[in-house]
ZADO-112888 format. One line per field, with one value per residue (C-alpha): residue number from 1; residue in three letters; x, y, z. Coordinates in steps of 0.5 Angstrom, whole numbers, always signed. Layout:
N
k	(NUM, ...)
r	(Ala, ...)
xx	(X, ...)
yy	(Y, ...)
zz	(Z, ...)
END
This chain:
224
k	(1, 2, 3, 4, 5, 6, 7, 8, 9, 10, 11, 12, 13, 14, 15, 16, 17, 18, 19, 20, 21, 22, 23, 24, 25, 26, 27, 28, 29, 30, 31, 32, 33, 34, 35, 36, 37, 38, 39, 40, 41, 42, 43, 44, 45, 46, 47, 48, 49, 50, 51, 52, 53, 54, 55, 56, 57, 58, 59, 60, 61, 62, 63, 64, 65, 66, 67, 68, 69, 70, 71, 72, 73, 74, 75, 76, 77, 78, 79, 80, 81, 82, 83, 84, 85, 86, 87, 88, 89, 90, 91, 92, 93, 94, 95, 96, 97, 98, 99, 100, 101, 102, 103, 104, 105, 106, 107, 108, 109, 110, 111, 112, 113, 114, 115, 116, 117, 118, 119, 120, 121, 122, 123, 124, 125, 126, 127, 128, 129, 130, 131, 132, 133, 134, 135, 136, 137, 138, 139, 140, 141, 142, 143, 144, 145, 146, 147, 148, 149, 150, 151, 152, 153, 154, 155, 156, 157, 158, 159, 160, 161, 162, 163, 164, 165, 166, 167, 168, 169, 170, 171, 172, 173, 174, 175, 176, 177, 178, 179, 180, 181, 182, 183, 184, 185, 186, 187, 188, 189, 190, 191, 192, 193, 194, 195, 196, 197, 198, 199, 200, 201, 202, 203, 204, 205, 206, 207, 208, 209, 210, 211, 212, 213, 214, 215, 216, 217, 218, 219, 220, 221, 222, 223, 224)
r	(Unk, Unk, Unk, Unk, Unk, Unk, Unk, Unk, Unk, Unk, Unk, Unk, Unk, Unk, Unk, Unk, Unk, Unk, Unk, Unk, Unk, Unk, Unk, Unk, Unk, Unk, Unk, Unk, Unk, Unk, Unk, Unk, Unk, Unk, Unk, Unk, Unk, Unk, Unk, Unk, Unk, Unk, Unk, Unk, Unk, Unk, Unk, Unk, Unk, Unk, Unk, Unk, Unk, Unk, Unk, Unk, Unk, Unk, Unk, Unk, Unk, Unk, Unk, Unk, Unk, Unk, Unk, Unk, Unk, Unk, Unk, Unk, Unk, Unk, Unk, Unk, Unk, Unk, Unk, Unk, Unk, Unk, Unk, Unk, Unk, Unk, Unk, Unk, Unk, Unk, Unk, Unk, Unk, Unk, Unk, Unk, Unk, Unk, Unk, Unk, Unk, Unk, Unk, Unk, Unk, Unk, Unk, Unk, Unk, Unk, Unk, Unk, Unk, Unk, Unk, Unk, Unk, Unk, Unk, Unk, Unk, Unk, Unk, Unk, Unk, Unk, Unk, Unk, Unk, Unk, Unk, Unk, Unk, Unk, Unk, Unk, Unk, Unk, Unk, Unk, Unk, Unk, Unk, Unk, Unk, Unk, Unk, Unk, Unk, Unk, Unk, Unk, Unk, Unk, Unk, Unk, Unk, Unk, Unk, Unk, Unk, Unk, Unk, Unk, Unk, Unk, Unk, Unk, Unk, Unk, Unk, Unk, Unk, Unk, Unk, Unk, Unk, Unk, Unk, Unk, Unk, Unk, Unk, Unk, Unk, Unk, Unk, Unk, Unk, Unk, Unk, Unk, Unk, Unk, Unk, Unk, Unk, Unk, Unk, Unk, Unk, Unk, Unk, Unk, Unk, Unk, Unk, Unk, Unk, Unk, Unk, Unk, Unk, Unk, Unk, Unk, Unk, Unk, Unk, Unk, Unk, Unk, Unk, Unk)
xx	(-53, -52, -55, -62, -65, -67, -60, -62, -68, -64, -58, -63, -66, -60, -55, -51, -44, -39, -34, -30, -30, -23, -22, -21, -16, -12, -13, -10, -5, -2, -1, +0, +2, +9, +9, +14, +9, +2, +1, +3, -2, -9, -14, -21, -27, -33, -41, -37, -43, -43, -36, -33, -28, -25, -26, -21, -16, -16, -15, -9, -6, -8, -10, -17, -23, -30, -35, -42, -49, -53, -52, -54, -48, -44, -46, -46, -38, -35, -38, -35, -29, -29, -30, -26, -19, -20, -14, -17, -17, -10, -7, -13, -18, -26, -31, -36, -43, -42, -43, -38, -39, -36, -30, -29, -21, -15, -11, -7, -9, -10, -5, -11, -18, -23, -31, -34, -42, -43, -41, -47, -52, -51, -53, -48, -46, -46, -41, -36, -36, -35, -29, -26, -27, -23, -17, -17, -16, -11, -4, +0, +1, -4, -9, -16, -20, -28, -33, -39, -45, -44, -48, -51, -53, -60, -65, -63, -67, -73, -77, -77, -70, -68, -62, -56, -55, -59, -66, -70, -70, -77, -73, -67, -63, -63, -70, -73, -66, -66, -64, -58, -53, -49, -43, -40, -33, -33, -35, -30, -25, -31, -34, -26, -23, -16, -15, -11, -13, -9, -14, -21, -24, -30, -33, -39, -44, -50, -57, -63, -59, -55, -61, -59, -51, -49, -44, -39, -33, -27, -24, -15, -13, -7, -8, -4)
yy	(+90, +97, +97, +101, +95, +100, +101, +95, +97, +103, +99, +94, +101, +105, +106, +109, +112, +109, +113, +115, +123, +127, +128, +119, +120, +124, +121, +115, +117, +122, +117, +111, +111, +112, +105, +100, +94, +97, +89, +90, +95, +93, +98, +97, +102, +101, +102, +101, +101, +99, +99, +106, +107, +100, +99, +105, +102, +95, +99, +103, +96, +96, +90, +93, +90, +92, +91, +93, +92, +91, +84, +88, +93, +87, +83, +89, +91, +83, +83, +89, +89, +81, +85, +90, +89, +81, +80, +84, +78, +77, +77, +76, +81, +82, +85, +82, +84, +85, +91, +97, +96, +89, +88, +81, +82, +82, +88, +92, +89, +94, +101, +104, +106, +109, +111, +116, +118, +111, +113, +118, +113, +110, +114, +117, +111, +107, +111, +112, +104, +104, +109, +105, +99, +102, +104, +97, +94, +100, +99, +104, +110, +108, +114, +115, +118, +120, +123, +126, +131, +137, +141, +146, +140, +141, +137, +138, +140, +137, +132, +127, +128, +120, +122, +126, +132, +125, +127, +123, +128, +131, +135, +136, +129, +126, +125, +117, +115, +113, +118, +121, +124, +132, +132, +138, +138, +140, +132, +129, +128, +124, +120, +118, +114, +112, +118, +123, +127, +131, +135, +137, +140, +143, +141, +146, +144, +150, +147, +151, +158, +158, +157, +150, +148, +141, +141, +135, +134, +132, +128, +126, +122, +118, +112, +112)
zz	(+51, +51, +44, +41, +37, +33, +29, +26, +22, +20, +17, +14, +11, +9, +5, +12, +12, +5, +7, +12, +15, +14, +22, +22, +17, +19, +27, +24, +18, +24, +29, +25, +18, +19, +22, +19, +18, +19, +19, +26, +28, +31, +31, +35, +32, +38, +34, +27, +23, +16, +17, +13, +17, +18, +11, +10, +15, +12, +6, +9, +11, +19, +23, +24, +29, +30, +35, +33, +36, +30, +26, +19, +20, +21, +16, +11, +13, +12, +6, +3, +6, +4, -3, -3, +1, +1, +6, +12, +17, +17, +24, +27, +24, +26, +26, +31, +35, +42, +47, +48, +55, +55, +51, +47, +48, +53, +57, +52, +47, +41, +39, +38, +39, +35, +38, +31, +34, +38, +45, +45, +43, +51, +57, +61, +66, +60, +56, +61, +63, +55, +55, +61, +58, +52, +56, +58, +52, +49, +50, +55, +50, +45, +43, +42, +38, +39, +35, +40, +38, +43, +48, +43, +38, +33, +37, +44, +49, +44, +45, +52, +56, +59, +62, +64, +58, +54, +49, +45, +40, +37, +32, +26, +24, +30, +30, +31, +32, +40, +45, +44, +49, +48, +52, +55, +56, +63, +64, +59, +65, +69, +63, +60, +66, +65, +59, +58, +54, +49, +44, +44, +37, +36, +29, +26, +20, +19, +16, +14, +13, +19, +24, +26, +27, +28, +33, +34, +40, +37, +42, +42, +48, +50, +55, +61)
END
């Protein structure tokens, strides 16, 4: 599995991530609210965490889908969308543990898909099997959304480099979670097959008096 086992001692430890960001909502609410029976709206989020945003979706009415590596994520997002939105496996709705690579679903499956700082935990090989495998499972005309750290991110180039623009980090937030990868937008082409790619955003948050940014790409794509 495409998966850093390491995730699930985090899960186990804190309380990760209760509600969605600002860029999701306005992803789905852009894209999806004017549907007439959001029922009918199947929504995949990959590495879906504690479950913040499908707990938003399922909230909103959207059949939603979560495929996630760590059992304790998984376990913690059924609990709370059990408790708090008790009708969420209507038509089928999941959440599952699996592998972003391998997809447990049919061609054309969803209307949308959603990858919020998961993709950037794998390799770059790894993340571009992923996306592919997105772009199968997503319908013609459905849309993408990706959250990604960027080339300039706090914590790159410290610590050990293990792959392509990918550093287990010696310093800033993203210290002892694994190794993650900064993408560079020259690369989207090459690492998002089967995407067009409609819009990409810069996101900035300054730490420590402006001495270190967090950097995020905020990725808008169509399947083609």
């Amino acid at each position: 599995m495409v998966w850093n086992p390491l995730w699930e001692d985090v899960y186990r430890s804190r309380p990760w991530g209760q509600y969605p960001p600002e860029d999701v909502i306005r992803f789905v609410a852009g894209h999806f609210y004017a549907a007439p029976d959001r029922s009918q709206v199947r929504l995949l989020e990959v590495g879906s965490g504690a479950g913040a945003n499908l707990w938003f979706m399922a909230r909103e009415g959207f059949c939603v889908h979560g495929v996630e590596g760590s059992a304790t994520a998984v376990r913690l997002t059924q609990d709370r969308l059990d408790r708090e939105s008790p009708d969420w496996r209507r038509a089928g709705a999941q959440v599952v543990v699996g592998d972003m690579t391998e997809l447990p679903y049919p061609e054309s499956y969803f209307d949308g898909a959603l990858d919020v700082a998961a993709g950037c935990y794998c390799s770059f090989e790894q993340a571009r099997r992923a996306y592919g495998e997105l772009a199968r499972v997503v319908k013609p005309g459905g849309k993408l959304f990706v959250r990604t750290f960027a080339h300039g991110c706090w914590g790159e180039g410290t610590g050990t480099q293990v792959d392509k623009d990918t550093w287990a980090c010696a310093d800033g937030p993203l210290a002892g979670l694994g190794a993650t990868r900064f993408t560079d937008p020259a690369d989207l082409n090459e690492l998002m097959p089967g995407w067009k790619l409609d819009r990409i955003e810069h996101s900035s948050l300054s730490e420590h008096g402006g001495r270190h940014r967090i950097l995020h790409l905020l990725i808008h794509g169509t399947r083609t």
